[in-house]
Phi, psi and omega in degrees: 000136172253122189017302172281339186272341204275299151350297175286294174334303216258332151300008164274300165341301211261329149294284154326310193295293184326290198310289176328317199240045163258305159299319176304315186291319197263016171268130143232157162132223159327289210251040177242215191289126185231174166261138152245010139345101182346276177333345189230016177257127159233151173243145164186222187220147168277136193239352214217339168210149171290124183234137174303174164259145175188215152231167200215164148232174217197129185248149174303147152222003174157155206209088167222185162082033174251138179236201162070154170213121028267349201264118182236133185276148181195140177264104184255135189266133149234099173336055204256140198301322167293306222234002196113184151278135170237155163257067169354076186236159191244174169235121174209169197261137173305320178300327192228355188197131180242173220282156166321152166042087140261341174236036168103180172312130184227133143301109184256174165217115194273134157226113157323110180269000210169158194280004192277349197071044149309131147226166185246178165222136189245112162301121150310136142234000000 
């Protein structure tokens, strides 16, 4: 093999290897980096407008109305560009997961299971 063959190979290489972790990096959103992290999952139910099933993305906009300790019930406003704001609302043990918008505005990802609005909710990392 000679010099220039070698040359061209190893910039096909190196360029593909950019293009791999050029895509790796930049899928965010819906169909990107979510956490599955226990701590970053919720189940629950949309209360507040009739919804399809599908996924969304979506930002915190408040977490109240939590009662209970250690399993505490809670209402989370999520912004989302279809429906508007909903409200979420969920259970979770304080103690191992803490609540949506507990530190500010978070990137979620809603995913509707159903028109009763059974949902899951996902913290973006």
């Amino acid at each position: 093999m000679n010099t220039k063959t070698i040359i061209i190979a190893l910039s096909i290489i190196v360029v593909m290897g950019a293009v791999v972790l050029f895509v790796g990096f930049s899928n965010k959103g819906v169909s990107g980096d979510i956490s599955l992290s226990k701590g970053n999952i919720f189940e629950g139910n949309i209360t507040n407008v009739k919804v399809s099933p599908g996924k969304l993305d979506g930002i915190s906009a408040y977490d109240k109305n939590c009662i209970g300790q250690p399993i505490t019930e809670c209402d989370a406003g999520i912004k989302t560009e279809e429906y508007g704001l909903l409200n979420f609302h969920y259970s979770h043990n304080m103690a191992t997961q803490p609540c949506i918008h507990m530190h500010g505005a978070e990137n979620l990802v809603v995913e509707i299971l159903d028109s009763n609005g059974a949902a899951k909710v996902y913290r973006q990392m």
